[in-house]
N, C-alpha and C positions, 0 to 999 in steps of 0.2 A: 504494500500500500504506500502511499506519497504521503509526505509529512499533511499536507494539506486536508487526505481522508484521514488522517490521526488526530489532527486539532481540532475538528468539528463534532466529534465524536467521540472525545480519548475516557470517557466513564465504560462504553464498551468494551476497551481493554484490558482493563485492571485485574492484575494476576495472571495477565496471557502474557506469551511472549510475541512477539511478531515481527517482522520484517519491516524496518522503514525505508525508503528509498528518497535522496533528496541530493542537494550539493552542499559539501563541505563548506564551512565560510570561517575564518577567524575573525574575532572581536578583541579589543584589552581583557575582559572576564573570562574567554575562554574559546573553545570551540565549538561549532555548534553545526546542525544538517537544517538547512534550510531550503523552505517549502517553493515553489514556483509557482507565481501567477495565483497564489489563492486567494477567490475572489470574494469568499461568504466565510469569515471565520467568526464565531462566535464570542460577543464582548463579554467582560469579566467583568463587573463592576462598573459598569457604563464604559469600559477602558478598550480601547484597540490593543491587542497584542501582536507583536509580529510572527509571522510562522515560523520559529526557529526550537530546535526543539537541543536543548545541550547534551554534547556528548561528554561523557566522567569516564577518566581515565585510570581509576583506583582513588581511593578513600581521602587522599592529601586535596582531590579538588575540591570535595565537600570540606574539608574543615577550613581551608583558604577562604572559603565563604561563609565559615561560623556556622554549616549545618554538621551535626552529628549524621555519619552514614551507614551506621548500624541497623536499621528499617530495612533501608532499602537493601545493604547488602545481601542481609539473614533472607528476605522478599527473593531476592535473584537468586540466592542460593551463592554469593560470591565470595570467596572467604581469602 
């Protein structure tokens, strides 16, 4: 699926694994696979979000951002 079918829909995912497909893009925070041409993405809080969806590279890019990533790893099975 394209990042674009992921962000419109991403409650459908939760505990799957899947297949994203998009293009690599770097930022200063980090790296991320970002969406193409998405035209209808759903606002969060009245807010436009961009279709980028960040890639984590092991556990040091979560605390560089002051999240704990023990959820998600234990979730992914990533140890």
């Amino acid at each position: 699926m394209t990042v674009c079918e992921l962000l419109r829909a991403p409650s459908k995912f939760n505990g799957k694994r899947i297949a994203v497909r998009g293009l690599t893009t770097s930022y200063e925070h980090g790296q991320y696979l970002a969406g193409e041409e998405c035209e209808t993405l759903p606002l969060t809080a009245g807010r436009d979000w961009p279709a980028l969806i960040w890639i984590v590279r092991g556990d040091k890019q979560f605390r560089q951002r002051g999240v704990d990533p023990a959820g998600f790893l234990a979730a992914n099975s990533i140890q």
